[in-house]
Each structure stands twice: as structure tokens, then as C-alpha cells.
N, C-alpha and C positions, 0 to 999 in steps of 0.2 A: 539567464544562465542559472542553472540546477545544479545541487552537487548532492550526489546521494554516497552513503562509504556502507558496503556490505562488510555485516558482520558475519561470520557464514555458523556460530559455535549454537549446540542446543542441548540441554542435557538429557535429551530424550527426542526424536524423532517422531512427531506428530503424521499418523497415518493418509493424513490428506493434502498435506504439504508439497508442492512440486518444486519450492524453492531450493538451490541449494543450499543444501546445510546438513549437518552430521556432528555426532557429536566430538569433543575435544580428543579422546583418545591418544596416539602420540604424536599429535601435530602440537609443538610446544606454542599457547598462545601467546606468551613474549616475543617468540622472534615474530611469529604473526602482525602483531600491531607495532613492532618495528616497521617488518615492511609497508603495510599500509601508510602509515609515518611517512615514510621512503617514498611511497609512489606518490603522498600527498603535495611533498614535496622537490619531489621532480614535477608532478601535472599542473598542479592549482597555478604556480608563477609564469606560464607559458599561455594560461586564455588571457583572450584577449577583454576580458571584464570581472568583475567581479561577483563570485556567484550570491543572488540573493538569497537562496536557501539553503540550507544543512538539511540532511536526511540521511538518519543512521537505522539503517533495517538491516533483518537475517533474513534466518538465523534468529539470536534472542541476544542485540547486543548489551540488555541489563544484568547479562551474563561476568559479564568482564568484571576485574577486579578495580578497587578504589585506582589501584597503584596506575593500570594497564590504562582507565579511561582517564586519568589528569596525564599521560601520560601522552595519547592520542590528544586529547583536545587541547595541552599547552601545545601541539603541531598546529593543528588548527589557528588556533588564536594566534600563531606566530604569523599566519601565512594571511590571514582574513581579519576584517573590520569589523567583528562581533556585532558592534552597534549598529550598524549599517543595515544587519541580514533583517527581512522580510521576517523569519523561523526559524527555528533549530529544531524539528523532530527527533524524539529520541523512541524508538519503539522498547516496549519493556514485557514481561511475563509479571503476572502480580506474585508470584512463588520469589522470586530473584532480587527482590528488595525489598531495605527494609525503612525506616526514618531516616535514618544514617546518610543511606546510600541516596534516597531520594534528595536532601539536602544538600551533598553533592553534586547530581545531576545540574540541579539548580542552579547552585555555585560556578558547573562549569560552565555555564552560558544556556543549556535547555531550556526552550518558552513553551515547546509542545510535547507531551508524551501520550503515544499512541500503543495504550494496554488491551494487549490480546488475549481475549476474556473468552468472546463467542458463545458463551451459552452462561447461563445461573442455576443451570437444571442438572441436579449430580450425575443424573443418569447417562446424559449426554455429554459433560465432560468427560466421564470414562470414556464413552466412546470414542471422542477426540483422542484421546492419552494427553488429556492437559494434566497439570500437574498438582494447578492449585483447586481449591475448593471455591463454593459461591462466597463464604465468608472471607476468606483470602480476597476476595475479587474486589468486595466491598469495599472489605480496611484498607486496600492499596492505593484505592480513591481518596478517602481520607488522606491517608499518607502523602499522597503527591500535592495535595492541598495546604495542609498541613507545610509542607516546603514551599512554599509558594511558587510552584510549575503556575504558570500563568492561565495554560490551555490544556486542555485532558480531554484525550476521545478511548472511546471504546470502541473495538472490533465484537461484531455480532454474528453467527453464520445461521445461516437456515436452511430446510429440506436436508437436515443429518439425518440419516438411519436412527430410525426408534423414536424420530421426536414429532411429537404429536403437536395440533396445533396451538392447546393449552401451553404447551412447554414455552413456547415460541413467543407467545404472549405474553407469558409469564415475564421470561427472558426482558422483553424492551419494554415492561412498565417498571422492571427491577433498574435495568441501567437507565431509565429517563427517571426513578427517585434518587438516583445520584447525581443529578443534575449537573453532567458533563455538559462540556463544550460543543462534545461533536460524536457523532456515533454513527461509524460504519456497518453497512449490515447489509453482510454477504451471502448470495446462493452459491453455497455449496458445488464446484464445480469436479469430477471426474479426470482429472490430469493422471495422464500417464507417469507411469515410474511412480506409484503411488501404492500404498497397503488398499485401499478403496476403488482407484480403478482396476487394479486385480480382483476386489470383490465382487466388481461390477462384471467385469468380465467371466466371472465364475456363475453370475444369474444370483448371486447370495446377498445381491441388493438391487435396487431398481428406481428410474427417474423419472418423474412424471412432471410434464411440462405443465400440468394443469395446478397441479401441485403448489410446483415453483411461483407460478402466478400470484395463486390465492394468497399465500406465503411473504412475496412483496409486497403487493397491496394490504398487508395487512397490516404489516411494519410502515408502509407508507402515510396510512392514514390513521393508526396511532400516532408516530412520532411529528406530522406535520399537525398535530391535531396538541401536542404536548410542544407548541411551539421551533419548533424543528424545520429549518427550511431545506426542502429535500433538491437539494443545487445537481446533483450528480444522480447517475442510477443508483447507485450504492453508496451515497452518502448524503448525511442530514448533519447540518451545522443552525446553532444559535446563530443571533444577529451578530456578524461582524467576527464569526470565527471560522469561516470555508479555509480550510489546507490550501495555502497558499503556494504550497510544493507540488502540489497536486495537480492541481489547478495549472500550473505551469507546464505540465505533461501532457492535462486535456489540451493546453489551444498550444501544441507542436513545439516549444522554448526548447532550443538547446542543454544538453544537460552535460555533467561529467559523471561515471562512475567510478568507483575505487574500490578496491578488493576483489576477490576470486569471485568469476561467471558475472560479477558487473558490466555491465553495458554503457557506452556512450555515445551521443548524436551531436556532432559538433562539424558546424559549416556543411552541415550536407555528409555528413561520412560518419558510418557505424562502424563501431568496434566494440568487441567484446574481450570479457581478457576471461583467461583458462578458469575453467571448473574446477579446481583441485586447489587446495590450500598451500596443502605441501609444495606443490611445483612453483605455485603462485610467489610462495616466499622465496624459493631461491630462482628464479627469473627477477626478480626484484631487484636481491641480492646480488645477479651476474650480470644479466646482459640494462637491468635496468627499464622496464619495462617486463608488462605479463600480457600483453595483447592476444590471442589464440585467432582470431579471425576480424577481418576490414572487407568494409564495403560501400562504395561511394550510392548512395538513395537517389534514385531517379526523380524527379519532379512528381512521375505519376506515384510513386510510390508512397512519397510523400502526401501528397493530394488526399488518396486510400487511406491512410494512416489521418491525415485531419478531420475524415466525414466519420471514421468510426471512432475516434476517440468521442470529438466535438456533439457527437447525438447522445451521447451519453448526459450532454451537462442539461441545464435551464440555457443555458445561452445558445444553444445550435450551432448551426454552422451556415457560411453565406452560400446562395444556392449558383454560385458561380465555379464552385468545388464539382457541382455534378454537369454530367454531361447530358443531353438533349431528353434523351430516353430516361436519363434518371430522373432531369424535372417532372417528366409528365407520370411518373411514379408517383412523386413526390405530392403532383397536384390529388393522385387517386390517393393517397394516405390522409392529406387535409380532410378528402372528401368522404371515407372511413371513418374519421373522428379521430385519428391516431397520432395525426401530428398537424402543427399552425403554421401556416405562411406569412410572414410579416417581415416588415422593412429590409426584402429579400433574404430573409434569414429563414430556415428550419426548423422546428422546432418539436420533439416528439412528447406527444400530452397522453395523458390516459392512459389506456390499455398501450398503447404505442412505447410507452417509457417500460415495459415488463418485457416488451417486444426487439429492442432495440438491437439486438446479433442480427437475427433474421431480416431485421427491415436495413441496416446498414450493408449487409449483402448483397442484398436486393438493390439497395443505391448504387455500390459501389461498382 
């Protein structure tokens, strides 16, 4: 079991972002992390286990004030075995903290912090509308060390508009000389309801699959090359520090969510609770719950959802997931060079792992 709590607050709306989030405006964030508070504490005492992970994501929950996070996390701690937990992720912006604050993080129980950096190239932070600087980027790393956060990843993006492959390079020999724990490094994706895929839609920018490729591989065999076990499509961890939150999501674990447009999978049944903070808070507040939509997960549905999370890792997936036609795909992909068939398991190698949307369709 998983527990992730969306923060949904940003002080600025990053143009490629599909997450909900927006900035504070007049949604007061006290009564906010009240409710949360509230719903933490109506949900968490009702599963039936206890969750091994924390995962606090937006949004930019390093937003919140000292007062607001000892605030939420003395809920936590009331409600959960600290010492127990697997993780505590705490996602953070390196502009939103400072010594201070990262010390606290600390204090309140945090082992993991995962700074959304995505580029060291100024030119290409504009373009994101990030907020801090490469220098900011750096000293935040110090900082969170400096606190003793146990574990630090960085988020990396690639194929932004205007970044060249220099840029790109530049980028993951900077954050592999800060010798993190673990570094994400993601292809830039077009999601709707975005300033980007409007751009996209306008012809005022363009995606090249060829691109993308070169792009991965190139961060693949840098950072596996600077020690970096590249476990997931989009993730590379030192020995003995793969997201164990995450990891929980690849091979199908139950999870809970908490907070506005959060999602939950428990016993077979999805729910989602409402997009909107505002309403979030006072459904909290009235009826007790913010649920907006349920749906019990078919078996096959689920199935689909294990073969395309699962090709994404080093570990695959067992080839009893696919159906007859999909094995002998399967056999034609080994026989491609694209993916391994071993101890009935799946496995996609090489070009195949740059490949992995299209060939999990193809399975599924």
C-alpha cells in the first residue's frame, strides 16, 4: 500500500505541466491543509494496512509554510509508524527553500527529496518558466545535504524547444557532478490543456521521434556510464536507491490518494476526488469526503495497466499477462533485438526500452 497527498499550490504555472495546480490566489492554504488533515484522517484509519510510502507531490509542496507542513505532518505522524515507512518523498522547487526549511523537512520525518530542476541551461529554464537559476539548482543540493535528507533525486526533461543537444549534455554531467542519489530524466511530453501543446497545435513547435530517441540514449549511456542503474525508462538510481514509491506503482500495489484530482486504487476500485481545491475543501468540510468519480477495474483492465507500466522497468513483466498473439509478438521483438525472453518474463533491451508506448500497444 502507497500513500501519496497532492499538494495542488505553485507560484507560477509552468507551461508544460498537465498536473493539476494553480497558483494560491484566494483559495486560503490553512483551511486547505486542514482538510487534507481531515481527509487524512478520516482515510488512512479505514485501510486495511499500513502504507509503506509517503509521497507528497503537486503542485510544489516546498511551497507550504514551516507552520502549515509541521502542521500536516504532526497528522501524519499521529495516524502512521514513521519508522516503519519504506520512504517519505517530499517533492520540492530549489527557489522554495532555504537551510532553514530544509532542516525541517528533515526533522519532520523526510528520507527522500525529489528537486525539479530539468535543465542547468538558463536558456531553457526560461523556456520552462522555472523559477530558479542553474546556481540555485546547485546550492539546493548542498542544502538538502547539508540537512541530512538521506536521498536527493533530480528531475531532468529533454526534447524542450530551443535545446540543443549540447544543452542536454551539458544538463546530466552537471547534475551527475552533484552526485545525487537518483535522477529522473524525462521526454518532454505534449499534454493537453497545456501553454505547449497549444504551441504545438499552432505548428510554433514540432516533435521528432528521431529526436527523442537520440535524446534518451544519450542520457542513458551517460548516466549508466557515471554509475547509474537505469531500472525504469525514465529513471536511473545509484546502488540501493530505486523509489521505492514508485516502484510500487510499476508492479500494480494498491495505493491511496489525498487531496484535490488525487486518484486511488484500492481492492480493485478507482476513485478520483474533484479537481478544484476550493470545492475539495468544503466537501471535506460537509459531506466528508471529495470523491468526484468511482470505478470498480476489470481484471482485463488491470492486466493492460501491468504489461504497460511493468515494460517500462529492468524487471518486465511475466509473459502469462499477454494473450496468444501478443506472445508471438513478443517472440518477433526478442527476435528484433528489442526485448529478452527469460524465466517467462519480458523484458525490453536496447532500442526497445526508447520504444516502449508503441511496443506495449502493440502487446496489449
Amino acid at each position: 500500500m502507497l500513500l501519496y497527498l497532492h499538494i495542488p499550490f505553485c507560484h507560477r504555472v509552468c507551461p508544460y505541466c498537465s498536473f493539476y495546480k494553480h497558483t494560491p490566489g484566494a483559495t486560503p492554504i490553512g483551511a486547505f491543509v486542514e482538510a487534507l488533515a481531515r481527509e487524512a484522517r478520516q482515510r488512512i484509519p479505514r485501510l486495511d494496512e499500513q502504507p509503506r510510502t509517503i509521497y507528497l507531490g503537486g503542485g510544489t509542496p516546498s511551497m507550504l509554510s514551516p507552520r502549515h507542513l509541521e502542521q500536516l505532518f504532526g497528522t501524519l505522524h499521529d495516524l502512521l509508524d514513521f519508522p516503519a515507512l519504506d520512504e517519505v518523498t517530499f517533492e520540492a522547487n530549489p527557489a522554495t527553500f532555504d537551510a532553514k526549511k530544509a532542516a525541517l523537512f528533515r526533522h519532520l520525518g523526510v528520507t527522500r527529496v525529489s528537486l525539479g530542476i530539468q535543465s542547468f541551461a538558463p536558456h531553457v529554464l526560461k523556456t520552462l518558466g522555472r523559477e530558479h537559476t542553474p546556481e540555485q539548482a546547485a546550492e539546493s543540493v548542498a542544502i538538502l545535504r547539508h540537512a541530512g535528507i538521506p536521498e536527493i533525486n533530480i528531475d531532468l526533461m529533454f526534447s524542450i524547444p530551443g535545446q540543443s543537444e549540447s544543452d542536454w549534455h551539458q544538463s546530466l554531467a552537471q547534475a551527475a557532478r552533484l552526485n545525487p542519489d537518483h535522477i529522473s530524466a524525462y521526454n518532454l511530453t505534449y499534454e493537453e490543456d497545456t501553454a505547449f501543446f497549444e504551441s504545438l497545435q499552432r505548428g510554433e513547435v514540432t516533435e521528432s521521434e528521431d529526436t527523442n530517441a537520440d535524446l534518451f540514449h544519450l542520457a542513458s549511456n551517460f548516466l549508466t556510464s557515471a554509475g547509474f542503474d537505469h531500472y525504469e525508462t525514465s529513471n536511473y538510481a545509484k546502488p540501493g536507491c530505486h523509489s521505492s514509491h514508485n516502484r510500487g506503482y510499476w508492479r500494480g500495489e494498491d495505493y491511496l490518494g489525498l487531496g484535490p484530482s488525487a486518484v486511488s486504487t484500492i481492492n480493485g476500485i478507482r476513485t478520483r476526488n474533484i479537481a478544484d481545491t476550493a470545492k475539495f475543501t468544503s466537501m471535506i468540510g460537509t459531506i466528508g469526503h471529495a470523491t468526484a468519480e468511482s470505478e470498480t477495474l476489470t481484471p482485463d483492465a488491470r492486466r493492460i495497466e501491468r504489461i504497460a507500466l511493468g515494460l517500462r522497468t529492468t524487471a518486465g513483466i511475466p509473459l502469462d499477462l499477454l494473450t496468444a498473439d501478443a506472445r508471438l509478438r513478443a517472440q518477433t521483438l526478442q527476435d528484433e533485438n528489442l526485448a529478452r525472453i527469460s524465466n517467462n518474463r519480458l523484458t525490453l533491451v536496447h532500442n526497445g526500452r526508447a520504444l516502449v508506448d508503441p511496443i506495449a500497444a502493440e502487446l496489449i
